[in-house]
Every structure is written in structure tokens, then in C-alpha cells.
DSSP file (Angstrom, degrees, kcal/mol; ACC not computed):
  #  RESIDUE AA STRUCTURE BP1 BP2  ACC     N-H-->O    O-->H-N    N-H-->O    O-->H-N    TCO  KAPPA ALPHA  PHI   PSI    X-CA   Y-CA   Z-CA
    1    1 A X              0   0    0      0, 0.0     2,-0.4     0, 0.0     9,-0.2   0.000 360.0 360.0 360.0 141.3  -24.1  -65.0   51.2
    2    2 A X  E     -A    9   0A   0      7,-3.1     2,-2.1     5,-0.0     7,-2.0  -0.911 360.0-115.6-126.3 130.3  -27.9  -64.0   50.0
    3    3 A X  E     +A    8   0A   0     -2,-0.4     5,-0.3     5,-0.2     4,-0.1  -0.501  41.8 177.0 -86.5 104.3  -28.9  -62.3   47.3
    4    4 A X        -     0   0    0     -2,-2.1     3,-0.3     3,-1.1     4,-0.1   0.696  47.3 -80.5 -52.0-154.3  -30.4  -59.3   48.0
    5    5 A X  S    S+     0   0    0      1,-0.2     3,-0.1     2,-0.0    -2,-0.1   0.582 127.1  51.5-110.9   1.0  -31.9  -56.3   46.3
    6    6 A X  S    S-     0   0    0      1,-0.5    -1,-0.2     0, 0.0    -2,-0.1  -0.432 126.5 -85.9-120.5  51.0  -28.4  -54.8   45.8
    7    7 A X  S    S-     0   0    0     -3,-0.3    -3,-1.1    -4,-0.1    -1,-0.5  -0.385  91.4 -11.9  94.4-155.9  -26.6  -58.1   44.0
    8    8 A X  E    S+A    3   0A   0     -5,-0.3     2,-0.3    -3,-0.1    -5,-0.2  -0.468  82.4 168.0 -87.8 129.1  -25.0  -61.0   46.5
    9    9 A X  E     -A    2   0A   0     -7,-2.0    -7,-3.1    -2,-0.2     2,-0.1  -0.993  33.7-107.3-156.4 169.3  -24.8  -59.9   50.2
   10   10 A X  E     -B   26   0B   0     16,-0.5    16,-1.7    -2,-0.3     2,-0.2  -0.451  24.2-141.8 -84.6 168.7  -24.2  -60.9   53.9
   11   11 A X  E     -B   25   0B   0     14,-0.2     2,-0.4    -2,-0.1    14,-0.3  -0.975   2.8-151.6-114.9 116.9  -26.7  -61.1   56.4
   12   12 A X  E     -B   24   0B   0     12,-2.1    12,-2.0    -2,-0.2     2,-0.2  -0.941  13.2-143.4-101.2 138.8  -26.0  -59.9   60.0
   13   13 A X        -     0   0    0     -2,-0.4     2,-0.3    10,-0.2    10,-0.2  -0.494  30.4-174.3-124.9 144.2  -28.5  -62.1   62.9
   14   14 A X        -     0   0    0     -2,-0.2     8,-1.4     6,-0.0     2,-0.8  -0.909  16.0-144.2-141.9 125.1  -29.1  -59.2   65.4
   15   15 A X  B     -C   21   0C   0     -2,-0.3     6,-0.3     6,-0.2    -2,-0.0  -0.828  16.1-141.1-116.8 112.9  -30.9  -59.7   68.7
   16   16 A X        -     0   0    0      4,-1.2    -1,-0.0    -2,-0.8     5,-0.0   0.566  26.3-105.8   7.9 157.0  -33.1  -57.1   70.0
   17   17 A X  S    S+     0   0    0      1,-0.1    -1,-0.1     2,-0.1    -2,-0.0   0.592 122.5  55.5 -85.3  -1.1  -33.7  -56.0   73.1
   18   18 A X  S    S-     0   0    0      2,-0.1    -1,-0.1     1,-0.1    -2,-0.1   0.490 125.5 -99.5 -76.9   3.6  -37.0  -57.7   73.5
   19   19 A X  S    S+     0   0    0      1,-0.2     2,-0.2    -4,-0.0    -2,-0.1   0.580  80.0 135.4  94.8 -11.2  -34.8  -61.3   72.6
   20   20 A X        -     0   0    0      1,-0.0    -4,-1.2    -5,-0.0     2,-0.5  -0.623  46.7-138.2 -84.5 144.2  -35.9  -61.4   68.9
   21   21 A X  B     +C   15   0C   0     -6,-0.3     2,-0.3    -2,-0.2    -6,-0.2  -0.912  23.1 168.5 -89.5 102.6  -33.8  -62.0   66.1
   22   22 A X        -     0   0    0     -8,-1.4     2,-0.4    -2,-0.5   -10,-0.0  -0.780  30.3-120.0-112.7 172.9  -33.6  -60.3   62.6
   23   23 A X        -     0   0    0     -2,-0.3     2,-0.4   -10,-0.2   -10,-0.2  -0.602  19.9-153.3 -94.3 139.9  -31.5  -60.3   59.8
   24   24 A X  E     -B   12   0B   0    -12,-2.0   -12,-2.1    -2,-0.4     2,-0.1  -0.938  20.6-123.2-119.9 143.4  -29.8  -57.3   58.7
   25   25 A X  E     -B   11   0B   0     -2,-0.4     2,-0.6   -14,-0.3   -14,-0.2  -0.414  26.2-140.0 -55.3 140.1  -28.7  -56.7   54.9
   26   26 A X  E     -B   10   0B   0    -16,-1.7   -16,-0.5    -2,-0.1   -15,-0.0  -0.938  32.4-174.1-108.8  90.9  -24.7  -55.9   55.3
   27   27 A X     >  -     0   0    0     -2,-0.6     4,-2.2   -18,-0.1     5,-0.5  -0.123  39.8-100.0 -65.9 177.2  -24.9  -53.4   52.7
   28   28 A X  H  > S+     0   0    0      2,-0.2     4,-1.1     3,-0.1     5,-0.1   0.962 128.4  42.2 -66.1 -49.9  -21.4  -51.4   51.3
   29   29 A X  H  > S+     0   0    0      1,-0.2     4,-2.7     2,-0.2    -1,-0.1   0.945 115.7  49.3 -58.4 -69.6  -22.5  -48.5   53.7
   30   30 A X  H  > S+     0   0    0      2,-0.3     4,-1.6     1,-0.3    -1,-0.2   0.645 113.7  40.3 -54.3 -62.7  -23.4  -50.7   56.5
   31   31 A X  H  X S+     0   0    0     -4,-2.2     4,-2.0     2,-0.3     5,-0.3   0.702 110.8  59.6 -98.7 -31.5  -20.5  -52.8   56.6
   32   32 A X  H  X S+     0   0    0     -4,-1.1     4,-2.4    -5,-0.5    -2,-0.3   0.998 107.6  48.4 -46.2 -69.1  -18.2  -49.8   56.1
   33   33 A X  H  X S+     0   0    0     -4,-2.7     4,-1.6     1,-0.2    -2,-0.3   0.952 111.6  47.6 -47.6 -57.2  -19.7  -48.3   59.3
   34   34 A X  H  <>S+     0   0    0     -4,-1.6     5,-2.0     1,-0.2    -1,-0.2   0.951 109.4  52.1 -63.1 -48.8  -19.3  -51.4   61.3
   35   35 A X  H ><5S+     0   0    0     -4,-2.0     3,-3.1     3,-0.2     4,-0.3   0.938 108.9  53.7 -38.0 -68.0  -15.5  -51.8   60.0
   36   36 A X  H 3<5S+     0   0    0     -4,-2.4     2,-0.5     1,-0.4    -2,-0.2   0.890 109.7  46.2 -44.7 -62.4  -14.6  -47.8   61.2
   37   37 A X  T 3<5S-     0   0    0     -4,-1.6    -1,-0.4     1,-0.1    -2,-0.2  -0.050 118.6-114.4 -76.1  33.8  -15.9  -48.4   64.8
   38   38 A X  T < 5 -     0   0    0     -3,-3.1     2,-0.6    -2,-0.5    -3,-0.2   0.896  44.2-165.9  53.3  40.2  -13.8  -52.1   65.1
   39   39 A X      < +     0   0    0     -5,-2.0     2,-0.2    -4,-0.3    -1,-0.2  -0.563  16.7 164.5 -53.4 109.5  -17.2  -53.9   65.3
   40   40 A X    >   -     0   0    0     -2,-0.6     3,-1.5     1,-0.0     2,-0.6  -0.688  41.2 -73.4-130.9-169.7  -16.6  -57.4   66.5
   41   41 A X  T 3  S+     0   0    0      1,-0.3     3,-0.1    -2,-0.2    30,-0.0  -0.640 112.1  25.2 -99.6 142.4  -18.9  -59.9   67.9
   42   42 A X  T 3  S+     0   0    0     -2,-0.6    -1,-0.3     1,-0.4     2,-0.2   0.569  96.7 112.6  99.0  17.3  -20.4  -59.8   71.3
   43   43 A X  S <  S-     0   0    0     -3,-1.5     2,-2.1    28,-0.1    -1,-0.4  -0.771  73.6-101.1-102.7 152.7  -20.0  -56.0   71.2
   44   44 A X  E     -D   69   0D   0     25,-1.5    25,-1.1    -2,-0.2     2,-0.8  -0.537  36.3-172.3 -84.9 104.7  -23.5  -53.7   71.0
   45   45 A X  E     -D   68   0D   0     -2,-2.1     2,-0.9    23,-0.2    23,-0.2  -0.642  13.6-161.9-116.0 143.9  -24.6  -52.4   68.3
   46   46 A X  E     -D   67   0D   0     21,-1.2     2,-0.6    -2,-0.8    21,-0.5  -0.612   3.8-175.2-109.3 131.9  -27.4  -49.9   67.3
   47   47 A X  E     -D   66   0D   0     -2,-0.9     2,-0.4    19,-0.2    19,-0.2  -0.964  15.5-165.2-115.4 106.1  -28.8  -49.5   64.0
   48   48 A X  E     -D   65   0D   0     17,-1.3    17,-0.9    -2,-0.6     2,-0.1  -0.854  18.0-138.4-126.1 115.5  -31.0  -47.0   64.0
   49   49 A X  E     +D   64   0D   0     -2,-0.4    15,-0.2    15,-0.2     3,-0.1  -0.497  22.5 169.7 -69.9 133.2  -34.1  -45.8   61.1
   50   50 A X  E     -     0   0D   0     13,-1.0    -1,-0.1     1,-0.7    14,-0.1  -0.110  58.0-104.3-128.1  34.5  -34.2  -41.7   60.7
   51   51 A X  E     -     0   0D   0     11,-0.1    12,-3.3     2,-0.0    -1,-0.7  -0.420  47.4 -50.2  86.7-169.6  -36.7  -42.4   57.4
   52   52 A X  E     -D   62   0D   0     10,-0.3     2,-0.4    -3,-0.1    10,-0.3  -0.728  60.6-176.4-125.3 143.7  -36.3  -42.3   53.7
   53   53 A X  E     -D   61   0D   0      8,-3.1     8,-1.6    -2,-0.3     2,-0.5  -0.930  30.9-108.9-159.5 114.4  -34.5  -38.8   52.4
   54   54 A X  E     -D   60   0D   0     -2,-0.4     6,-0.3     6,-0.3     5,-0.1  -0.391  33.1-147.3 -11.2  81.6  -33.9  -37.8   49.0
   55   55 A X    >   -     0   0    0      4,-3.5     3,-1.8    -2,-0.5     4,-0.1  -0.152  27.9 -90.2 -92.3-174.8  -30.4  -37.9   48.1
   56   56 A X  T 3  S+     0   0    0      1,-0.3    -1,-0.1     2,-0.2    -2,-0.0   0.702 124.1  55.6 -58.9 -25.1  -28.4  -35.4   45.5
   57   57 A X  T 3  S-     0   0    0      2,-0.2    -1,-0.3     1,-0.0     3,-0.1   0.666 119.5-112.5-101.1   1.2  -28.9  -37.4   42.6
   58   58 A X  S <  S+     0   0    0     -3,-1.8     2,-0.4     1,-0.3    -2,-0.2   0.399  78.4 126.1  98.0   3.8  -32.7  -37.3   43.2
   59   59 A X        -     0   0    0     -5,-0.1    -4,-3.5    -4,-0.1     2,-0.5  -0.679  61.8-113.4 -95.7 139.0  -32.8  -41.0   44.0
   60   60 A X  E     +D   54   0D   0     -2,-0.4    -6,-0.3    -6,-0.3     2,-0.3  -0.723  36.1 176.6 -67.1 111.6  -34.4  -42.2   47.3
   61   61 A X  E     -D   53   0D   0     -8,-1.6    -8,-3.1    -2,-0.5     2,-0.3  -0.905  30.1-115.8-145.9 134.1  -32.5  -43.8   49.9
   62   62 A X  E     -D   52   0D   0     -2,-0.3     2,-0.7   -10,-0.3   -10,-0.3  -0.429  32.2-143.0 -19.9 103.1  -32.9  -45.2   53.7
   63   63 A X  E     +     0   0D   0    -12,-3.3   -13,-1.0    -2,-0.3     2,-0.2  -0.781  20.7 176.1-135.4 148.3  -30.8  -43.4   56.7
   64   64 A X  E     -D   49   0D   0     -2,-0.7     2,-0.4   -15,-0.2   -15,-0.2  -0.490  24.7-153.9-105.7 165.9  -29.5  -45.0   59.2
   65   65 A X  E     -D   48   0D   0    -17,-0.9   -17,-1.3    -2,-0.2     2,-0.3  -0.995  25.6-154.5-133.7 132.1  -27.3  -43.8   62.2
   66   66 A X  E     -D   47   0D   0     -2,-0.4   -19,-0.2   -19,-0.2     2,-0.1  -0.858   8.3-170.0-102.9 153.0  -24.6  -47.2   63.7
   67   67 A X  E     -D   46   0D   0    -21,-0.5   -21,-1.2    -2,-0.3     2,-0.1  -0.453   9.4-165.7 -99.6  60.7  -23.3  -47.4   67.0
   68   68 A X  E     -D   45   0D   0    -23,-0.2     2,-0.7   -35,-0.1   -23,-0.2  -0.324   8.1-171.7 -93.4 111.4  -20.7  -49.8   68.0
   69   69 A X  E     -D   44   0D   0    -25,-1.1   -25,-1.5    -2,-0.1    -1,-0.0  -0.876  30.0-122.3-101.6  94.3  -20.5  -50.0   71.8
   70   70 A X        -     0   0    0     -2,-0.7     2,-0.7   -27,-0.2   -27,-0.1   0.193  22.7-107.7 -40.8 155.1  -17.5  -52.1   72.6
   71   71 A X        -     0   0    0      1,-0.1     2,-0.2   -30,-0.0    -1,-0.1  -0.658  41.5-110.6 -88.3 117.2  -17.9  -55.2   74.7
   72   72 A X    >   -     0   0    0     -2,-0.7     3,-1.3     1,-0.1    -1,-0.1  -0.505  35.5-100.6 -39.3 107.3  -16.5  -54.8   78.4
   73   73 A X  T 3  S-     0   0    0      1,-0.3    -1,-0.1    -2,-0.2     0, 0.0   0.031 102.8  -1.6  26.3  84.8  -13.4  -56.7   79.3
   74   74 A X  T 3         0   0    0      1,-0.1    -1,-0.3    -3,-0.1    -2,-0.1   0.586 360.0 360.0  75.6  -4.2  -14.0  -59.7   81.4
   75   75 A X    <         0   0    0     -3,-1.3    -2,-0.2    -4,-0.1    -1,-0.1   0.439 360.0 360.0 -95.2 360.0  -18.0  -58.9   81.4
């Protein structure tokens, strides 16, 4: 557990497809998304930037789109 810029949070190690590793913030959103699609480890997932967008309350926000590809059986 790290503190972040939103209070105490996890960090998820994610490796590229080039081979690199960074650390992802497991925000409330974030980890929400991963939970719904049964995210587990050694499955793919893509976390994807669509820019910074204006939300309803006039406050500025990231958005992302997740993808949970489940890990093949025996692969």
C-alpha cells in the first residue's frame, strides 16, 4: 500500500508489450473495473488513455477504457 494522490492505495506492476514494467495506481474506479471482468493474475489486461474530459460537476478527470482478456486454459 502507497500513498497516492487520492489517500493510501495499491499499485498494480504491469508489463508492456515492449517488456517494461510500470506501476499503475489501483484507483476505486480502476479496481472496480478489474473486479467486474474476474481479473486475475496471468490474464491480459489493457488499460487504455482516451484524454482528460470534463466531468458533470465541472471537475477534470482521466478516461480510461479496461479490458480483461482471460488467460487460456493450459496455455
Amino acid at each position: 500500500m502507497m500513498s497516492g494522490p487520492f489517500g493510501d492505495q495499491r499499485q498494480m506492476i504491469v508489463q508492456t508489450p515492449a517488456g517494461d514494467l510500470v506501476a499503475v495506481w489501483m484507483t476505486v474506479w480502476l479496481t472496480a473495473q478489474m473486479k467486474s471482468q474476474d481479473a486475475e493474475r496471468g490474464d491480459l489486461v489493457s488499460v487504455t488513455f482516451h484524454g482528460r474530459e470534463i466531468g458533470k460537476s465541472g471537475k477534470a478527470f482521466n478516461r480510461y477504457a479496461v479490458t480483461v482478456l482471460k488467460e487460456a486454459n493450459g496455455a
